[in-house]
N, C-alpha and C positions, 0 to 999 in steps of 0.2 A: 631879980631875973638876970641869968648870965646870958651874953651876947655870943651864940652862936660858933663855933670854929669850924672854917670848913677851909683845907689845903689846897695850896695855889694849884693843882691840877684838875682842881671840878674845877675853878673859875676859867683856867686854860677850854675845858671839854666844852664850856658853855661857849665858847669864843666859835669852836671849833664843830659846829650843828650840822651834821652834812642836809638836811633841808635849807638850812639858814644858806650854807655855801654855793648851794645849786642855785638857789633859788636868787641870791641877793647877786651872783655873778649874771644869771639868765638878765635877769631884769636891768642891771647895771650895764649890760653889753645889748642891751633892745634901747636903752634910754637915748632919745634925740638932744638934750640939753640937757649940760649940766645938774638946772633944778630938777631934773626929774630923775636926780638919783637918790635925793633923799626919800621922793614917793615911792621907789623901789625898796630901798632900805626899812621904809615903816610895813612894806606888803610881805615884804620877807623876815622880818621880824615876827607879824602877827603869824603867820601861817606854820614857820617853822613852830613855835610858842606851841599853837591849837598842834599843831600835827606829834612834836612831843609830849603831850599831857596826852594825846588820844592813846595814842603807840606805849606809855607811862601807865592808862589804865588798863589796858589790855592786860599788862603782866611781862610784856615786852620787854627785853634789857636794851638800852638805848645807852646811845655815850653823853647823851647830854640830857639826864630825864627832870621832867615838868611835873609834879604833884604838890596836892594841897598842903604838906607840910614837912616837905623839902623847898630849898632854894629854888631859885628861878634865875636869879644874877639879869637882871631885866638892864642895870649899864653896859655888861659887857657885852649881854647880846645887841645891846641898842648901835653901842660904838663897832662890833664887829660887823654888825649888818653893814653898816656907812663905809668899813673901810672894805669891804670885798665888792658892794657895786659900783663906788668908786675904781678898784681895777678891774673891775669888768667893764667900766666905760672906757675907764683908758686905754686899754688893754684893744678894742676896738680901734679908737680913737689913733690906737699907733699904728696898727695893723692895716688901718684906711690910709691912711699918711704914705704910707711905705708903695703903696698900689697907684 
């Protein structure tokens, strides 16, 4: 069984889920404490996921699509969800600072 090849710009796309980015900045810039960015990052992880495989079965072209036998690249999403409510906290976090 040969292992799969898919070009560094799906793994980029998958990074780059405009549910995943709304969703993990909204929640990252709502967060009161730090730990509660990683709860943001796991909410916006699952929903963006459900929300491209829904939008994937419809027939929909999507930039980052979710099917049964297609990739899903579930590190990158995991690690991009962390690093965008991350600057959505900060990004808060600076903007209070400054006021």
């Amino acid at each position: 069984m040969t292992v799969p090849f898919y070009p560094w710009t799906v793994w980029i796309w998958a990074a780059f889920d405009p549910v995943l980015i709304a969703l993990a900045l909204w929640l990252g810039w709502t967060a009161s404490q730090f730990g509660k960015v990683f709860i943001a990052a796991i909410i916006a992880l699952a929903v963006s996921v459900l929300t491209s495989w829904a939008i994937g079965a419809l027939g929909i072209p999507w930039p980052a699509p979710v099917s049964h036998d297609g990739p899903t690249f579930f590190p990158v999403r995991t690690i991009a969800a962390l690093l965008w409510a991350i600057l959505g906290f900060s990004a808060r976090r600076a903007l209070r600072g400054r006021a």
